[in-house]
matplotlib code that plots the C-alpha trace (Angstrom):
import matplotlib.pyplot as plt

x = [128.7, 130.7, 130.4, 133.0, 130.7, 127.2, 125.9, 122.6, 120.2, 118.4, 115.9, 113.0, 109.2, 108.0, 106.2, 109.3, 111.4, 113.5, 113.6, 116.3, 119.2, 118.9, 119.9, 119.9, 117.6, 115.4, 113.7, 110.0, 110.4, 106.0, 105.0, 107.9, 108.8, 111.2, 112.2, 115.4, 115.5, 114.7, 114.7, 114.5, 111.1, 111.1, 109.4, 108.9, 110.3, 109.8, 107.1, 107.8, 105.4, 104.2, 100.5, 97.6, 97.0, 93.7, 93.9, 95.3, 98.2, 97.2, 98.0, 94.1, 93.4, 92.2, 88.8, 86.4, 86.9, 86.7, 89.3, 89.7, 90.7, 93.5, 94.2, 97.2, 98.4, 101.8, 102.7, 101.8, 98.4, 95.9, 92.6, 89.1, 87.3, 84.2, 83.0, 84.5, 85.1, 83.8, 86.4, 86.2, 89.8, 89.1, 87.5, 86.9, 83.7, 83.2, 79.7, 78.9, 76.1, 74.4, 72.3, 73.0, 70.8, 69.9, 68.1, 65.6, 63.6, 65.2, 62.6, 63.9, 60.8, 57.6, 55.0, 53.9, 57.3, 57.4, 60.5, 62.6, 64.9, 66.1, 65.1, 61.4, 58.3, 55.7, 52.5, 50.6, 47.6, 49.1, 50.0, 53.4, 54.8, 58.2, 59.2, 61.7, 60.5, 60.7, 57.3, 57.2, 55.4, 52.9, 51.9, 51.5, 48.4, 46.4, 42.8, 41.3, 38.4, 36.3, 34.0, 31.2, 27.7, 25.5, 24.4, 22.5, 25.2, 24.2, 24.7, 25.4, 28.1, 27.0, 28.4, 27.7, 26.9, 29.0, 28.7, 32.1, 33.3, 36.1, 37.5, 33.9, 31.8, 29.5, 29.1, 27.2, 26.9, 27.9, 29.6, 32.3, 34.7, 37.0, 40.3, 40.8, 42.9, 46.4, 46.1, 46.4, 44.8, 46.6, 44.5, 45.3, 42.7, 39.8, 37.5, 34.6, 32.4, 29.7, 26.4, 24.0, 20.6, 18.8, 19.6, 21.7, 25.7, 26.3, 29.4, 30.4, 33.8, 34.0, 36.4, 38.4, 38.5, 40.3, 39.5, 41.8, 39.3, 36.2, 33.2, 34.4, 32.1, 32.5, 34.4, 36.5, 40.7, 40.4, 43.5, 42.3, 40.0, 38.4, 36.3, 34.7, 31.3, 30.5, 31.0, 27.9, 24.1, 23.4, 21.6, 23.8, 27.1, 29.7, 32.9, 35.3, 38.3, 40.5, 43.1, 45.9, 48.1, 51.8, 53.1, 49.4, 47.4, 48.2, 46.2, 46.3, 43.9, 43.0, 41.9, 38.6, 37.2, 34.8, 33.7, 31.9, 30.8, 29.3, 28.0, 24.9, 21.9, 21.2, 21.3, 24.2, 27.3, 29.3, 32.2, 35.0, 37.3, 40.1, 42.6, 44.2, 44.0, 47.0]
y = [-98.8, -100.6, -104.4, -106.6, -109.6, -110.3, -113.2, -114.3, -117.3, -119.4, -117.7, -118.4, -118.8, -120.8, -123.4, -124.7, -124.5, -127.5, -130.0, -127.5, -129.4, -128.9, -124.7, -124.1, -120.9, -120.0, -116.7, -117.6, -113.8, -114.7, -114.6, -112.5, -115.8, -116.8, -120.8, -122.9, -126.3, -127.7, -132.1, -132.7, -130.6, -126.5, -124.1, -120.6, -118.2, -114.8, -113.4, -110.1, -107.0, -107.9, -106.9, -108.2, -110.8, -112.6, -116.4, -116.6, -114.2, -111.2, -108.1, -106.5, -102.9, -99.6, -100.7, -102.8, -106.4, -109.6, -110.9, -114.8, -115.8, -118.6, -119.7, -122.4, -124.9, -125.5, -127.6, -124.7, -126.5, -124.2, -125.0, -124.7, -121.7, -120.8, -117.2, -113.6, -110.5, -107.4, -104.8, -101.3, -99.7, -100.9, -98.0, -98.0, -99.0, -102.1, -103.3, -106.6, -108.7, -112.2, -113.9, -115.1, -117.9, -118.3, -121.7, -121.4, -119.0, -116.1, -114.6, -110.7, -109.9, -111.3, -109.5, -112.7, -113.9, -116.6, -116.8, -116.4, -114.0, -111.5, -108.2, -110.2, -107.8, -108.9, -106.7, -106.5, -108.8, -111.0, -114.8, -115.8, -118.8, -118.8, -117.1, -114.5, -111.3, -108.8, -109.5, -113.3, -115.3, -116.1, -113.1, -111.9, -112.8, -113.4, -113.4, -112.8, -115.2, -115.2, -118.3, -117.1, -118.4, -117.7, -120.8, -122.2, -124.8, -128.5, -131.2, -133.4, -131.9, -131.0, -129.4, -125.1, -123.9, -121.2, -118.3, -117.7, -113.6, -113.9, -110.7, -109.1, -110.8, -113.2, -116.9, -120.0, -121.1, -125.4, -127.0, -128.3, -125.8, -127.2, -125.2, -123.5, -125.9, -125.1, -122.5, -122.7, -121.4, -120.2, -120.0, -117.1, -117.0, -119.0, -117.2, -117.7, -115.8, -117.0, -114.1, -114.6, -114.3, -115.3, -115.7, -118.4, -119.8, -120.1, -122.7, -123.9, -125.7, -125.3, -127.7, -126.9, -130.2, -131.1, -133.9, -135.0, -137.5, -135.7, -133.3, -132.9, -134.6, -134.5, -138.0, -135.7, -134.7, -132.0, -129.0, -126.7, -126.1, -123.0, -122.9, -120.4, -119.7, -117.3, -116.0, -115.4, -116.3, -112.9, -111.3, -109.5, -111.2, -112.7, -114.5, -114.6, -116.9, -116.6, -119.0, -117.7, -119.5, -117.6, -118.7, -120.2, -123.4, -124.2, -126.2, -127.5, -127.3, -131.3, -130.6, -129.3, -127.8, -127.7, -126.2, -128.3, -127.2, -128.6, -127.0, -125.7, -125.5, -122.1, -119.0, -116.5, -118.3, -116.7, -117.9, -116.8, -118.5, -116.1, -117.2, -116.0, -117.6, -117.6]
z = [-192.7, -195.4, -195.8, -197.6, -197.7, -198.3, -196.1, -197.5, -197.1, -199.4, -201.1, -203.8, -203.9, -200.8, -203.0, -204.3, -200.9, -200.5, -197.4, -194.8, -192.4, -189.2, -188.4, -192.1, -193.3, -196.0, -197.0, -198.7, -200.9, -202.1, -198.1, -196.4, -194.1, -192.8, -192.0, -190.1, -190.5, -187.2, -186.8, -190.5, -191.0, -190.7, -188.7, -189.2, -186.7, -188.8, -191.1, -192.6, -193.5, -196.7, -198.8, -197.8, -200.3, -201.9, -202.0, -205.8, -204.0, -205.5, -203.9, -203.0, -204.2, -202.3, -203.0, -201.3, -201.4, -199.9, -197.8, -197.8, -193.5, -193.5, -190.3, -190.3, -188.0, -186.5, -189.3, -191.8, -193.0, -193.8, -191.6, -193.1, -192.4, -193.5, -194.6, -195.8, -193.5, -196.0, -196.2, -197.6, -197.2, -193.3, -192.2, -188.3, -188.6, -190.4, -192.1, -191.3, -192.6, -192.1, -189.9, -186.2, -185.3, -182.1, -180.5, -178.0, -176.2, -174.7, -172.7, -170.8, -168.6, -167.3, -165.2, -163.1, -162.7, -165.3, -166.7, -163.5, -164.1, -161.8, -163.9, -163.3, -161.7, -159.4, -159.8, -156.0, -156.4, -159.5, -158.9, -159.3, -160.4, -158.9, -155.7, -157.2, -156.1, -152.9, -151.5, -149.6, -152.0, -149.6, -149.5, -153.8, -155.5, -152.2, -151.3, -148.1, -147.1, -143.9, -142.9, -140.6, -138.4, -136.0, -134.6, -131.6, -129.5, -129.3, -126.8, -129.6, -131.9, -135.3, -138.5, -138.4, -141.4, -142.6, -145.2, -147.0, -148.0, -150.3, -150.6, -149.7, -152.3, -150.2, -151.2, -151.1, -147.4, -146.6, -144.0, -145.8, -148.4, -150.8, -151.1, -155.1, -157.4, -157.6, -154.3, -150.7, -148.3, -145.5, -142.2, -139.8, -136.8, -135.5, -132.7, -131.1, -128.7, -126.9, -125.9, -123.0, -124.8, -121.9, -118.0, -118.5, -118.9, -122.6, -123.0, -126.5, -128.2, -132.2, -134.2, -137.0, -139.1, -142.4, -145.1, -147.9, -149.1, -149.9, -148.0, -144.0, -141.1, -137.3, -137.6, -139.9, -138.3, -135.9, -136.9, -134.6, -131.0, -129.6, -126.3, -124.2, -121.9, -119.8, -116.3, -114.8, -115.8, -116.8, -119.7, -122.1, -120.7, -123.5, -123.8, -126.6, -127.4, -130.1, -131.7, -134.0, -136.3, -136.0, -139.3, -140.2, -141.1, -144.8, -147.1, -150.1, -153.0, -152.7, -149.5, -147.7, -144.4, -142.2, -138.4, -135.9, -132.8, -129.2, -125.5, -124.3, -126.3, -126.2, -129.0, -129.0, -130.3, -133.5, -135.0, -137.5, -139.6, -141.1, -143.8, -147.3, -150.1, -152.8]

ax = plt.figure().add_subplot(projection="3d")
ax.plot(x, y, z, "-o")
ax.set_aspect("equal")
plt.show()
């Protein structure tokens, strides 16, 4: 194409680029940029494929180097940045090195539950101590206990004496059992049953009872009642009754327990207390 005239802007190292009027150009040759004069400041509206350069404006070789990151504002004011990106010819893999620093704890998996995160297990038979799992929490970690007597009913009520199995390994019998620190124990069933020894009408009522404040008496809170007696005065003849909890009777480990029971003061009465412990 021929061309009669050359049209060209002003041109010269950017450093020594003068003030531009408003709509005037000029063509920075160092930085391939190029300017217009836009309300009495100018603003850059081209930059042009030029060699990467190192801070001093030095063209950087095929080998490796360091490459110094400018990041400028709108008003072309270079912004502190800290650190180099190591180049070698920019493969596609690039090294890099340093340390991240990281604050805290980060915590990826805890067999009891712990750090209460969803990847989290809950071994069967471990406590947890948060209820993230599949398995209701009432149920993981849990003991089975048992409370049992063979007593001889009394006109005038008294404490039974009961022998505690806690997962099969017998205990220390009392009339009054404190609940583990930091468990609950969750009671599921309460029976009774009531065996003619002799030719006679066996009757008898046990009390469940609950103390916040220490050992458990009859003048203790009653939770729970069980009665029976039997039909007929007839050697051999028995009675059950038995009380279940749907969603159970939960208490708390600053709590303790006891069983009192009244009728007819004959032999042949038995009584159960079932619960878990977790």
């Amino acid at each position: 194409m021929a061309r009669n005239v050359a049209v060209q802007v002003l041109r010269g190292v950017k450093a020594n680029m003068p003030a531009l009027a408003d709509g005037e150009f000029a063509f920075a040759e160092d930085t391939g940029e190029l300017f217009v004069g836009f309300f009495g400041g100018k603003v850059m509206v081209a930059r042009m494929a030029v060699p990467i350069q190192d801070s001093a404006g030095n063209p950087l070789t095929s080998t490796a180097g360091a490459l110094d990151i400018n990041i400028k504002s709108n008003t072309d004011t270079p912004l502190p940045v800290s650190g180099t990106v190591a180049v070698s010819n920019f493969p596609a893999t690039q090294p890099v090195s340093g340390t991240v620093a990281v604050s805290g704890t980060t915590q990826t998996t805890q067999v009891g539950g712990a750090s209460g995160l969803v990847g989290d297990t809950q071994a069967k038979g471990v406590q947890g101590t948060i209820a993230l799992m599949v398995q209701e929490f009432k149920d993981s970690g849990r003991v089975i206990k048992a409370f049992t007597a063979q007593f001889t009913a009394a006109a005038t009520e008294a404490m039974v004496t009961l022998t505690p199995v806690s997962d099969g390994v017998v205990g220390t019998t009392g009339t009054s059992f404190p609940v583990s620190a930091g468990k609950r124990f969750r009671i599921e069933a309460l029976l009774l049953t009531c065996f003619n020894v002799t030719a006679a009408i066996h009757a008898c009522q046990v009390n469940l009872r609950m103390s916040s404040t220490g050992a458990v008496t009859t003048a203790s809170p009653i939770i729970a009642t069980v009665a029976t007696t039997t039909a007929a005065a007839t050697i051999g003849l028995a009675s059950s009754q038995a009380q279940t909890f749907a969603d159970g009777i939960e208490l708390s480990g600053t709590m303790q327990f006891g069983i009192s029971e009244i009728g007819i003061a004959l032999a042949g009465q038995t009584v159960v207390l079932v619960g878990y412990e977790y």
